[in-house]
C-alpha positions in Angstrom: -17.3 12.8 -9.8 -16.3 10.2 -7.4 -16.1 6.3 -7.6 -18.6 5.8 -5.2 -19.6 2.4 -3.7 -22.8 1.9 -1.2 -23.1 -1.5 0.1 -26.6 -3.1 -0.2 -28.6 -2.3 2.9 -25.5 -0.6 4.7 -25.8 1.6 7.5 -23.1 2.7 10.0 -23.4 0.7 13.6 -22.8 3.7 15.7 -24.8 7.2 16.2 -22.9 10.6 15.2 -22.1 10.9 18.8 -20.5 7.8 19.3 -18.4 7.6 16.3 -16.6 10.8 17.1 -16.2 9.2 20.9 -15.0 5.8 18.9 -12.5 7.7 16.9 -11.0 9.1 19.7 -10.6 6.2 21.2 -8.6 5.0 18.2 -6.5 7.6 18.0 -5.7 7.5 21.5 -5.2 3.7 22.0 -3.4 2.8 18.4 -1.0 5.4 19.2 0.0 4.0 22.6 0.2 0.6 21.0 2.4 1.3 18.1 5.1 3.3 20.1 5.4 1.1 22.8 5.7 -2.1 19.8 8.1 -0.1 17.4 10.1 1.8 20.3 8.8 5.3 18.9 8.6 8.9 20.1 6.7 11.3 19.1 7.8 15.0 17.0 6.6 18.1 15.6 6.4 17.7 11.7 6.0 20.3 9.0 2.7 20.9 7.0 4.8 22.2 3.9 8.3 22.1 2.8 10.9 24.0 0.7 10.0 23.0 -2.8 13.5 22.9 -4.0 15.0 20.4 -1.4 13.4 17.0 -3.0 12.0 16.4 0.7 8.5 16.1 -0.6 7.3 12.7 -1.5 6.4 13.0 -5.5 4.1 9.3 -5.3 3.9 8.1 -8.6 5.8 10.9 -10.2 2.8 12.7 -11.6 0.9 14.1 -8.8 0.9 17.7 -8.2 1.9 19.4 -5.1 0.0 22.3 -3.5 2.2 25.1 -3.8 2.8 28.8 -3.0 5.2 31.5 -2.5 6.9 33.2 0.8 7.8 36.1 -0.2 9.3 37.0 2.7 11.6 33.6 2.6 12.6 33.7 -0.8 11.5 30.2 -1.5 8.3 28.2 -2.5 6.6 26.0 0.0 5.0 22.9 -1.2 2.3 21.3 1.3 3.5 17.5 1.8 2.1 14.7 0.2 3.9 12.6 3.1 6.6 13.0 5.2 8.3 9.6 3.8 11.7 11.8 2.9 11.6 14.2 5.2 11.1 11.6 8.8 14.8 9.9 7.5 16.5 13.4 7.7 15.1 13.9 11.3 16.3 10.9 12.4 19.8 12.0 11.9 19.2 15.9 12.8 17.3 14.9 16.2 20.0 12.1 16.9 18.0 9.5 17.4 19.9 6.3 18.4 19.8 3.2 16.5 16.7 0.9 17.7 14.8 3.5 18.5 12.7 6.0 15.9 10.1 8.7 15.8 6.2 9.2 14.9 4.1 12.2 14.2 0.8 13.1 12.8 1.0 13.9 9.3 -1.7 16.0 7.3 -1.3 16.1 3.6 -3.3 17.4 0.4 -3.4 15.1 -2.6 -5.4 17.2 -4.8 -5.1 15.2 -7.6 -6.3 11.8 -5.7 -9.0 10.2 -7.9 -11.5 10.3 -4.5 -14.1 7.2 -3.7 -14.8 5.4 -1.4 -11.5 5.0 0.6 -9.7 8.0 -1.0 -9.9 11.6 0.1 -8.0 14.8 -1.2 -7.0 15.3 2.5 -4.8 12.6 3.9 -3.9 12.0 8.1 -1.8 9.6 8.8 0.6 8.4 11.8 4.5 9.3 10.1 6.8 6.6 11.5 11.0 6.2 11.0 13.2 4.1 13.3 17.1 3.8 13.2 17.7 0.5 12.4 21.2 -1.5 12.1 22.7 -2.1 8.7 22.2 -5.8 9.6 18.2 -5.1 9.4 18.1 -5.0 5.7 16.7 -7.8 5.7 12.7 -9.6 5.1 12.7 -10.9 8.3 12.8 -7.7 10.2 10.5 -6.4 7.7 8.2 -9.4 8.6 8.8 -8.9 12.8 7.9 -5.5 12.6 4.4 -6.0 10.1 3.6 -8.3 12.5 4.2 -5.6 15.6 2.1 -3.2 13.8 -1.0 -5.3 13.3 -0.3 -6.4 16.5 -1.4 -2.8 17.5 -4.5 -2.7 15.1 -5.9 -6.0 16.9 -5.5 -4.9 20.7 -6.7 -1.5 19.9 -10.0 -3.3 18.0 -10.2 -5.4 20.6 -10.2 -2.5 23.3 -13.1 -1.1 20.6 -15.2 -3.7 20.8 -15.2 -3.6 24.7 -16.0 0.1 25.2 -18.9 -0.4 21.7 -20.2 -3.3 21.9 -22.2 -2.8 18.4 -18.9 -3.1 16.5 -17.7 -6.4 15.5 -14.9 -6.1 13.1 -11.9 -8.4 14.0 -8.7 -8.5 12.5 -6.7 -11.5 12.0 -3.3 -11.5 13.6 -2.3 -13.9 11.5 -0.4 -12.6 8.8 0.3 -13.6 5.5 3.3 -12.8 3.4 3.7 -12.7 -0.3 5.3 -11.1 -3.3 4.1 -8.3 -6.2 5.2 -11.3 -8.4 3.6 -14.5 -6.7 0.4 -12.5 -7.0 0.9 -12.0 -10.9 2.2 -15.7 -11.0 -0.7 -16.9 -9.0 -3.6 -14.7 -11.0 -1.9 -14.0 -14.4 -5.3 -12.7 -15.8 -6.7 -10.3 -13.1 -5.9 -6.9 -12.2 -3.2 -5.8 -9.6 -6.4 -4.7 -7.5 -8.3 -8.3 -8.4 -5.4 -9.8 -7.2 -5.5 -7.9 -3.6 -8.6 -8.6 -3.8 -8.5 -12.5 -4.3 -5.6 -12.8 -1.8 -7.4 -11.1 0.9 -11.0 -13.0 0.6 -8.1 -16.1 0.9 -6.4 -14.9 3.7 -7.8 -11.9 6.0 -4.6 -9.8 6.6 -2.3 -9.9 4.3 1.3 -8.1 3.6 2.3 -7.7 -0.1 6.1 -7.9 -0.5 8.0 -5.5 -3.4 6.1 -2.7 -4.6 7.4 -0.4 -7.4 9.5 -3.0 -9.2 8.7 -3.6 -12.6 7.6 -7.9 -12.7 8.2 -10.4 -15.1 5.1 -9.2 -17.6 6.7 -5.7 -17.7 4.3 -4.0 -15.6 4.7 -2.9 -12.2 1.8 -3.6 -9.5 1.6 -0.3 -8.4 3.8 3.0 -8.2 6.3 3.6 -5.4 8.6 6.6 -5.6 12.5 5.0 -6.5 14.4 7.4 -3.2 12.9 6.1 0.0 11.9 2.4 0.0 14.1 -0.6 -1.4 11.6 -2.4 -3.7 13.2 -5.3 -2.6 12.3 -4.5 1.1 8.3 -3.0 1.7 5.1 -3.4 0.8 1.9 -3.3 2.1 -0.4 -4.1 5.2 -3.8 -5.1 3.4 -6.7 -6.5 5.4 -10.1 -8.0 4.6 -12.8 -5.4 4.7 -16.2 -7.1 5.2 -18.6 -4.0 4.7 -17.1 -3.4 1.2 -15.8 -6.8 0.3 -12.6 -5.7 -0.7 -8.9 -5.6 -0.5 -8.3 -2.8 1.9 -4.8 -0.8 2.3 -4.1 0.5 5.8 -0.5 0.9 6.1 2.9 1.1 3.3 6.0 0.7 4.5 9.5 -0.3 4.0 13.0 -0.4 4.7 14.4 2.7 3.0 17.1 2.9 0.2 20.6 2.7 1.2 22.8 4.6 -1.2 23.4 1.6 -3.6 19.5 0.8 -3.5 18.8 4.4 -4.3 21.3 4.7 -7.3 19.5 1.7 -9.2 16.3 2.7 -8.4 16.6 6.4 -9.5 18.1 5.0 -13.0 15.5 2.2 -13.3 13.1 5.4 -12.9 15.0 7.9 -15.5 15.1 10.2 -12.0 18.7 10.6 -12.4 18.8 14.4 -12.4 17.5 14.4 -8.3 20.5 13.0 -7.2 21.6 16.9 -7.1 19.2 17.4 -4.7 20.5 18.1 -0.9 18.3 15.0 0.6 19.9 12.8 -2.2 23.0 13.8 -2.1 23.2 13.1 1.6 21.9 9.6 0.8 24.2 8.8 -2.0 27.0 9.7 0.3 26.2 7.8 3.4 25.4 10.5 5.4 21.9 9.6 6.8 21.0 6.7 8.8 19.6 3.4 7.7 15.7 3.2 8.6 12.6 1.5 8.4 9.6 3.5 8.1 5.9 3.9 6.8 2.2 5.1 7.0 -0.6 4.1 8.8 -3.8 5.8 7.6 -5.7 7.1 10.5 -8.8 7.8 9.1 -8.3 4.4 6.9 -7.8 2.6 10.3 -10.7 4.1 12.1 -13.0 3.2 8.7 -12.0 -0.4 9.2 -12.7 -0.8 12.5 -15.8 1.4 12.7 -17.1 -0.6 9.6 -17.6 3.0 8.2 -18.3 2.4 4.1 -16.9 6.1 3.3 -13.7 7.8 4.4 -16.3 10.9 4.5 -17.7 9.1 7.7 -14.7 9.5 10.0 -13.1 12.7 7.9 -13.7 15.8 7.2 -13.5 16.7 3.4 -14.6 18.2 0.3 -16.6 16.0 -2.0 -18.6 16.4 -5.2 -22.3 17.1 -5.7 -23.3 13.8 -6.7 -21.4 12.1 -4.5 -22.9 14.5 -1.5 -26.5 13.5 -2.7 -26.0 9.8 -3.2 -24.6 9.4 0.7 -27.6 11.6 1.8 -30.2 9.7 0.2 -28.5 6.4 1.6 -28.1 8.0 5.3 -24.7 8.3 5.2 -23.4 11.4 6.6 -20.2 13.0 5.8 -18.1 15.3 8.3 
């Protein structure tokens, strides 16, 4: 069963026909906003890749992919988890220049996500990767281009509010930057999630610096795969979210590995054996371009906005019995 959360007294501010008209609007608006910001085009992507390429992103190592056999190919396809590898290596085939990058719609199944409240087995996100300059490595353009992206979010919940006038969610522009290990300094005794949690109540929108490196009590705050972002250089976009009270992740990111990045992180990982792998090897040699890239979670975006409560709300999923009952006797509807 599901970790399931239902606010006291909660019910969603717009009817069943309005919320579908809302999330189009989302969809629509967010996606002019963030191209014209970040300088992005838009692509085909794949739903599944060749299992034996190392283009699929693994997560925390653990998860398994859905997979089956082509018989016809000769291989074994693997349906993404996210495009995080695989966005890098079309940068290079489709030639994209530097300062310029691409997005796409990704779908993904995580069937082994631990689903509640804000996590679903089925996953839709907007896939971004831009060519960047080696001379972006750096936290400051990390920092410029957070603040692009939730640039986006506000004028496209600003444009919300206008057209529905029943929604009042507003995101603060203002954006605060920290570390994985200022949090753990700053709140030694809570949890990793207590600690987004506490940030967040402090300050509304909030980007959290250095994901997947192990801190200074020799844990790590959470899992990040070691061959696509420099733990030195992403993090996350987390914002307030006043209908659940919570911490609230809508977007991980980073500047990707460069090849001396990727070699540390894939022994600090015992992950040695994938530098065999084609998408590796092309990495370790220099042959792919530097990047910046991430996820912003479309249905996790239109939750926040729409001050939806469940992910079920604005996405169409499978969910458990009791789960199913629970939001039915609250008057919650899931797609």
């Amino acid at each position: 069963m599901s970790k399931l959360t239902i606010p006291q007294n909660y019910r969603m501010p717009l009817t069943n026909n309005e919320l579908q008209r809302a999330i189009e609007l989302i969809h629509a608006d967010f996606q002019h906003n963030l191209t014209v910001r970040l300088n992005l085009h838009r692509v085909s992507a794949p739903l599944f890749v060749d299992g034996g390429t190392g283009l699929n992103d693994d997560l925390n190592g653990v998860e398994r992919p859905v997979s089956f056999d082509i018989p016809d190919v000769g291989a074994e396809g693997q349906v993404v988890h996210s495009l995080a590898k695989w966005k890098r290596l079309a940068l290079k085939r489709y030639e994209f220049p530097e300062g310029m990058g691409l997005f796409t719609d990704m779908n993904a199944i995580r069937r082994d996500e631990e689903v509640d409240n804000l996590h679903s087995i089925y996953v839709d996100q907007w896939d971004w990767e831009k060519h960047i300059n080696p001379r972006d490595r750096r936290p400051q353009y990390l920092k410029d281009t957070v603040r692009d992206i939730v640039g986006a979010i506000c004028d496209t919940a600003s444009v919300l509010r206008n057209h529905f006038p029943a929604l009042t969610f507003r995101p603060d522009r203002d954006v605060y930057f920290t570390t994985t290990q200022e949090l753990e300094d700053r709140f030694p005794n809570l949890t990793p999630q207590e600690r987004e949690n506490e940030i967040c109540r402090l300050h509304r929108t909030v980007f959290l610096m250095q994901i997947g490196k192990t801190l200074k009590s020799g844990q790590r705050h959470d899992g990040r795969a070691p061959d696509y972002d420099d733990w030195e250089l992403n993090g996350d976009i987390l914002m307030w979210n006043p209908v659940l009270k919570r911490a609230f992740e809508v977007s991980s990111m980073g500047i990707r590995v460069d090849a001396a990045a990727l070699d540390r992180q894939l022994t600090a990982s015992g992950c040695d054996s994938r530098r065999a792998l084609p998408f590796h090897k092309m990495l370790l040699n220099g042959e792919l371009p530097q990047s910046i890239g991430g996820g912003i979670g479309q249905s996790r975006l239109c939750m926040l906005l729409l001050g939806a409560c469940h992910i079920g709300e604005v996405q169409a999923s499978l969910w458990d019995r009791e789960t199913a009952e629970a939001c039915e006797q609250a008057g919650i509807t899931l797609l």
